[in-house]
C-alpha positions in Angstrom: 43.8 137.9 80.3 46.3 135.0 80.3 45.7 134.0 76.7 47.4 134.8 73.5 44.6 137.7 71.5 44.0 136.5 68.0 40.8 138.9 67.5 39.7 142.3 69.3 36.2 143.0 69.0 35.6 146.5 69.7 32.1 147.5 70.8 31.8 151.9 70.5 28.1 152.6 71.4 26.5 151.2 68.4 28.9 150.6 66.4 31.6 147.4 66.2 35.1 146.8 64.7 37.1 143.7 64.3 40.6 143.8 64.9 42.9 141.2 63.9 46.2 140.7 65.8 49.0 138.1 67.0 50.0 139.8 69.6 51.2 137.9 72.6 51.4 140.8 75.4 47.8 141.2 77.3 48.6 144.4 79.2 45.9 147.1 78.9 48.1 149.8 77.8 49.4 147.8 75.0 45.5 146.7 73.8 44.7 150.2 73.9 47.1 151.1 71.5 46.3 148.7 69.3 42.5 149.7 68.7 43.6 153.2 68.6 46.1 153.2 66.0 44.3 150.6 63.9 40.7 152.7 63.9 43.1 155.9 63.1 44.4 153.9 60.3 41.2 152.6 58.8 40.3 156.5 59.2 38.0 156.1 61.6 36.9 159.3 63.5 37.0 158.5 67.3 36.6 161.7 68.6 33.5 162.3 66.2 32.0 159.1 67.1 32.0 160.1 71.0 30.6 163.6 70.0 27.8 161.8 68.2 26.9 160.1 71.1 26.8 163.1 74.0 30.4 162.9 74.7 31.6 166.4 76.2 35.4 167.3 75.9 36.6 169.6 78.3 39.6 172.8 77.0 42.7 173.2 78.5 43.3 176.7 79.8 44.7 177.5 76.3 41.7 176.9 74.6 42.5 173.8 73.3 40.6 170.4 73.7 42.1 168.9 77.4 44.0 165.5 77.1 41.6 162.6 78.0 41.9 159.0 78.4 39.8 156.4 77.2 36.9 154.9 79.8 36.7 151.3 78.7 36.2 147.6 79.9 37.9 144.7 78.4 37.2 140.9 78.9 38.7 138.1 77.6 37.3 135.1 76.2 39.8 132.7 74.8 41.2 133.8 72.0 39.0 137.2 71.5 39.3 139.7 73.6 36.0 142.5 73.4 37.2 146.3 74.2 34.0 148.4 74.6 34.7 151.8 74.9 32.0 154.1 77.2 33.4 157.7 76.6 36.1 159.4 78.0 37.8 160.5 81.8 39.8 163.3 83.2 42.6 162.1 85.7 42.0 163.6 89.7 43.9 164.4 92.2 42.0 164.6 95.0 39.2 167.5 94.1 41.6 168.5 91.4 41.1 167.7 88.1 43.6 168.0 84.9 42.2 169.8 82.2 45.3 170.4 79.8 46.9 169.3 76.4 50.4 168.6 75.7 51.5 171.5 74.3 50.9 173.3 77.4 53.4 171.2 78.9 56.2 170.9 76.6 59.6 171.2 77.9 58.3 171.5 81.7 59.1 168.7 84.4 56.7 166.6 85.6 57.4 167.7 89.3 57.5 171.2 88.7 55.6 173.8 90.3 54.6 175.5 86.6 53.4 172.5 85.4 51.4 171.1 88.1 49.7 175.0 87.9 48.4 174.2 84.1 47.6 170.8 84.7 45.2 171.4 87.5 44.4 175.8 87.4 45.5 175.8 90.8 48.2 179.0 92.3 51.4 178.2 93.2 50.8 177.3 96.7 48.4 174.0 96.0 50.5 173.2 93.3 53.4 172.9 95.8 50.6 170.8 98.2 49.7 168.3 95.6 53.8 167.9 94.6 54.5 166.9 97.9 50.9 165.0 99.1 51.3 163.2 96.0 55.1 161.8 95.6 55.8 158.9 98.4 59.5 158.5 97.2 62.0 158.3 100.0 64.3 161.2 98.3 61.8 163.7 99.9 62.7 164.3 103.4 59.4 164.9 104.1 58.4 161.5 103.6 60.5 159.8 106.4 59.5 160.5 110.2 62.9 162.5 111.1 65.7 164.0 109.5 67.9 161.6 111.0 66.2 159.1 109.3 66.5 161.1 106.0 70.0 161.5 105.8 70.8 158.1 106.7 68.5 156.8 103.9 70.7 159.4 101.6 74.0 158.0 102.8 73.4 154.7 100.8 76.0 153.5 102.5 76.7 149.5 103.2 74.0 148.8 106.6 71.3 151.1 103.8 72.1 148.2 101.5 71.7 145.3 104.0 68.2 147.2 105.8 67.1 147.2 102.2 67.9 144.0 99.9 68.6 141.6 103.4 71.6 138.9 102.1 72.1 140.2 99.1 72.7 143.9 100.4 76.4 143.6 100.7 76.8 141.8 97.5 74.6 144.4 95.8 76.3 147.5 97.9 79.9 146.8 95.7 78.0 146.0 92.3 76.7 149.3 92.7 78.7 152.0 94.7 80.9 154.4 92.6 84.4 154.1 93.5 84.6 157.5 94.4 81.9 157.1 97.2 83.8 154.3 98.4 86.7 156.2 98.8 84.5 158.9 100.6 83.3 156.2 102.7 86.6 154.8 104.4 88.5 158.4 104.5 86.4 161.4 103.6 89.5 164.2 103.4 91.7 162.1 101.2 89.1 163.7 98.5 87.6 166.9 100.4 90.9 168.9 99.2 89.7 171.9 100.8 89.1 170.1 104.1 91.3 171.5 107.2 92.4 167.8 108.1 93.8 167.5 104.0 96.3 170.6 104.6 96.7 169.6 108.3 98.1 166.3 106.5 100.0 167.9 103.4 101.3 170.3 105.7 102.5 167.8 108.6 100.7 168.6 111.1 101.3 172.4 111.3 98.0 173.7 111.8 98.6 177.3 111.3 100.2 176.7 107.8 97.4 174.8 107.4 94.9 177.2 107.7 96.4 180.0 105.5 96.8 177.4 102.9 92.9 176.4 103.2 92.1 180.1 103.3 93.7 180.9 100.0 92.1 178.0 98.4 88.8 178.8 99.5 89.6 182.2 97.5 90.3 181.2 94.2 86.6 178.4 94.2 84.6 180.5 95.9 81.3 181.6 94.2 82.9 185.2 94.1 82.2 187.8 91.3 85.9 188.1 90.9 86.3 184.5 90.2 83.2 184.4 87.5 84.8 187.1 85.7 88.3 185.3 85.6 86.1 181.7 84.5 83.5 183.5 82.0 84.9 186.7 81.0 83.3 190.3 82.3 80.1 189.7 80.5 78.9 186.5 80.9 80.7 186.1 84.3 78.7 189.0 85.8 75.3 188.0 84.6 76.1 184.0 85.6 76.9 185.7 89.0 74.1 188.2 89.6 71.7 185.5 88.0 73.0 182.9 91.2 72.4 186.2 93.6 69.4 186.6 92.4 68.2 183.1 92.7 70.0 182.7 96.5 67.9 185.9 97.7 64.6 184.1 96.6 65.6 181.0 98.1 65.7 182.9 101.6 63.3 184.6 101.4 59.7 183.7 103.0 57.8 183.8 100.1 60.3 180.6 98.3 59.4 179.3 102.0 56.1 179.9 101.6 56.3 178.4 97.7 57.7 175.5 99.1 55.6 174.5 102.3 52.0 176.2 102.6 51.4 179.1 104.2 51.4 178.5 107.8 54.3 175.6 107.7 55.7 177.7 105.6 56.2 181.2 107.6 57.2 178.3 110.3 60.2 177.1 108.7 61.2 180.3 107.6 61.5 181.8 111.3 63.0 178.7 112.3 65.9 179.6 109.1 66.3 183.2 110.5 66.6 182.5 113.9 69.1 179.6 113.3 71.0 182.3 110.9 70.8 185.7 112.7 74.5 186.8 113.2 74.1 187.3 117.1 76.5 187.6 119.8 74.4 184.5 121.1 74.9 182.6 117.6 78.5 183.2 117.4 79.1 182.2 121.1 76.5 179.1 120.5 78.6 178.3 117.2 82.1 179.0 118.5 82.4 178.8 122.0 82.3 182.2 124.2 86.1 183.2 123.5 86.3 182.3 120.0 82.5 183.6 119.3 83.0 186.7 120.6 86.0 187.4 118.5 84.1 186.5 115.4 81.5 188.5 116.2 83.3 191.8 116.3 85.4 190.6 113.0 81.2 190.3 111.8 80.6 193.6 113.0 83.5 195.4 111.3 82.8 193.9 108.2 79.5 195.1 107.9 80.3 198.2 108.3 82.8 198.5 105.9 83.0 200.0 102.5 83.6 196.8 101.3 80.1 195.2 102.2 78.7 197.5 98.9 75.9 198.7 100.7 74.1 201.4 98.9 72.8 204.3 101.1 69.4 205.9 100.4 71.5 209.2 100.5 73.3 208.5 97.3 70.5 207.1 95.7 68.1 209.9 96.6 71.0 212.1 94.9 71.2 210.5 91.6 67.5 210.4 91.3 67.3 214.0 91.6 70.4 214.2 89.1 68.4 211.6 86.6 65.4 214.5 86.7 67.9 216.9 85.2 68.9 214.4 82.4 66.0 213.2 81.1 66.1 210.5 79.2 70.3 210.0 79.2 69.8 206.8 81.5 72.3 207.0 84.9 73.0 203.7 85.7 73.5 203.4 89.7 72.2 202.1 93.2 72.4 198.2 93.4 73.3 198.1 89.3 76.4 199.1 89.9 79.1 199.5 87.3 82.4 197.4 87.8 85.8 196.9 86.5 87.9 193.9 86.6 91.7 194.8 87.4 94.0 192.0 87.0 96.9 193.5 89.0 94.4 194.9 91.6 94.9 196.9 94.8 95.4 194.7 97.7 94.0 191.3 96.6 91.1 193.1 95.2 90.3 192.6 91.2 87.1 194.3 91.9 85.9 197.5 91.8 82.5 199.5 91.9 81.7 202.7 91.1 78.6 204.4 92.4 77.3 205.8 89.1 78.1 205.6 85.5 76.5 208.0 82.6 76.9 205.7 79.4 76.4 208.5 76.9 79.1 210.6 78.7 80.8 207.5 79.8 81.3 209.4 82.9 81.5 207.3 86.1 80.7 208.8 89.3 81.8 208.7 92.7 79.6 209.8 96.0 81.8 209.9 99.3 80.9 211.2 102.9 83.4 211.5 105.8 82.0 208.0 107.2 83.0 205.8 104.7 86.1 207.8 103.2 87.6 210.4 105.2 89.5 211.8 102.4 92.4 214.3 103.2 91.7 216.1 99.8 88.3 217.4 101.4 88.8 217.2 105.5 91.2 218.4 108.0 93.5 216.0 110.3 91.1 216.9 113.0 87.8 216.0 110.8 89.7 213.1 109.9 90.3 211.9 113.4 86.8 212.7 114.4 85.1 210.6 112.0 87.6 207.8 112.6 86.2 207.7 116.2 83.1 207.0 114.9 84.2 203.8 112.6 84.8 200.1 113.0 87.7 200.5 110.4 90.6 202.1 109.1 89.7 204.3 106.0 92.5 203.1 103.1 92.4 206.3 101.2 95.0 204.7 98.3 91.8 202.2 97.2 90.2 205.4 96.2 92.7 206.9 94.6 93.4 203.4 92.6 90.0 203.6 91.7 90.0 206.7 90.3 93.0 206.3 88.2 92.3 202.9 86.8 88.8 204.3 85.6 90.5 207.1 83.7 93.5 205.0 82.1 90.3 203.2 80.9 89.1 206.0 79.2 86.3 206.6 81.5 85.5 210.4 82.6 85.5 210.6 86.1 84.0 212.8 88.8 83.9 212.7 92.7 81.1 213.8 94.5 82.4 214.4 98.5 79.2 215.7 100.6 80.3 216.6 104.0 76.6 217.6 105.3 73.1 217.7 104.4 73.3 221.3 102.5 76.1 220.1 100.6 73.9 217.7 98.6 72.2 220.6 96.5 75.6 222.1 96.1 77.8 219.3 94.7 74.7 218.5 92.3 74.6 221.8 90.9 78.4 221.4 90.8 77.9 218.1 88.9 75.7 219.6 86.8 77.5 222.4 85.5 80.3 220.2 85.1 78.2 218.1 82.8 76.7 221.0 81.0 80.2 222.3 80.3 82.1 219.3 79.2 79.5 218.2 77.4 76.8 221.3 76.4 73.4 219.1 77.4 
């Protein structure tokens, strides 16, 4: 197909068209376009044509006819060029066929899992298989034999440039490279303003300045509720930060693992993730060194303990179940739905605060303490209070609660604080609360 095509004869079963054409490109694709836009211009039916003649079209899983291509032979003689067309083919992937039209497909990307599921009416987990069996670029890691080798192909540094274009490497490495990765090349903290070694410079060398300087910068970009609220507002900020939660917690979990890699690699890699992440005293020490590990550990330990983890206890969600029975349908939002208020001023370097329940018809939020987590003095006596401190990692701050409390009713909210010391005092403080409700309100 070196020659310029003047004339395309085009052979369908039976019958023939002649095509007339200067065109000078001979590449398949481009022919092919040519016959078909010129027969659907001279009106002539392909599709009924192939029907005629025993041609069977397959549906995409909507219903509608699959997308095809054309099975056809071309050869050139001089200047004519003959395009006989036998039927039609369905693309394979291995023993997987596509059966599925375009509008299936609209707006989904080529390498994603959804789309790969229409295209071929596989699940989720050969769809993943054929992704990766079928893409041989090198930006998949699983496509080079270590992951040494991976991240050195992803440095695309100046030796990546040489190993790859020879001579011409260098000269093509500084055509190329953005100046910032340059930069990053010669002296990576000189941009990584939140590295230690940038406020061990800015700070001359005083490493403990350095640190608390780091620390509070790492506050104010972290991926924090607080700091969504102060960047999107208390709307948009709360669902842009539950939404990233959300999508973290499936990305750990085994079934993204198993998504991602089969089953059996899959439930490999993920115990290799949890074993590398388990917060043990033999990670921290392996992490840290023994004295500095050991230290962090027990920091770990008090932390997730505290009240400040938000952990919600099947005790107070058991109780506002039982409370929801009572209401009916007046909806008690609670458990890990929380209800939050953004403070500016804050208590302590904390914007933040949850409540454990909120009634939106009463607008009534509600509180539910035991002696563990808040050893109040309005409901124990020194000695309770000293007996449950034996019993914690931390020291109860008893003025957080009492913040709390008063920020939610110079809000406007109603407020109510449920303190159960033990188990028979569940039944109690709900037929307190209910009362209460019954009384303030009449339901």
């Amino acid at each position: 197909m070196n020659d310029t095509v003047k004339t395309i004869i085009v052979k369908i079963y039976g019958d023939i068209f002649t095509i007339k054409t200067t065109t000078d490109s001979n590449k398949e694709n481009h022919i092919k376009n040519i016959v078909t836009r010129t027969l659907a211009k001279r009106k002539i039916d392909l599709k009924q044509i192939l029907l005629e003649n025993g041609t069977v079209f397959k549906k995409c899983n909507c219903g509608n006819v699959a997308q095809y291509t054309l099975d056809y032979d071309i050869q050139h003689v001089n200047d004519i060029l003959y395009f006989t067309i036998n039927g039609i083919k369905y693309d394979h992937y291995a023993e997987y066929e596509k059966l599925w039209c375009g509008n299936c497909l609209k707006g989904l990307n080529s390498n994603s899992i959804e789309r790969v599921c229409k295209m071929y009416n596989v699940n989720r987990e050969i769809a993943n298989k054929i992704i990766l069996e079928r893409n041989t670029s090198p930006f998949y890691a699983t496509n080079h034999n270590s992951e040494k080798e991976y991240k050195e192909y992803q440095k695309r540094d100046e030796s990546w440039y040489k190993n790859r274009y020879g001579e011409d490497g260098e000269k093509i490495f500084k055509q190329n490279i953005k100046k910032f990765y340059q930069g990053s090349l010669k002296d990576t903290y000189k941009k990584d303003s939140i590295s230690l070694a940038f406020f061990i410079k800015k700070f001359d060398g005083d490493i403990e300045k350095a640190k608390i300087a780091r620390k509070e910068r790492i506050k104010t970009i972290a991926f924090t509720l607080e700091n969504c609220v102060l960047k999107h507002g208390k709307t948009l900020g709360a669902k842009k930060y539950f939404e990233k939660i959300k999508t973290v917690a499936y990305k750990n979990s085994i079934g993204y693992y198993i998504e991602k890699h089969g089953e059996l690699e899959g439930r490999k890699r993920y115990d290799e993730f949890k074993n590398k992440c388990t917060c043990s005293l033999e990670n921290f020490v392996k992490w840290y060194g023994v004295e500095i590990g050991e230290e962090k550990y027990k920091t770990w330990l008090i932390g997730i303990c505290s009240a400040g983890r938000r952990c919600y206890s099947k005790d107070s969600e058991n109780f506002f179940n039982r409370l929801q029975q009572y209401l009916g349908n007046i909806e008690i939002i609670h458990g890990k739905t929380e209800r939050f208020i953004y403070d500016k001023i804050g208590y302590r370097n904390q914007h933040i605060f949850f409540y454990d329940a909120y009634v939106k018809k009463y607008n009534m939020l509600i509180e539910y303490d035991t002696p563990m987590f808040h050893s109040n003095p309005e409901y124990l006596t020194s000695d309770e209070i000293n007996s449950f401190y034996k019993k914690q990692f931390y020291t109860y701050d008893y003025g957080k609660d009492k913040f709390k409390e008063n920020l939610a009713l110079s809000l406007g909210y109603k407020f109510y604080r449920v303190f159960i010391k033990k188990d028979k005092d569940k039944t109690i403080e709900l037929e307190k609360l209910i009362n209460y409700i019954q009384n303030t309100y009449g339901d």
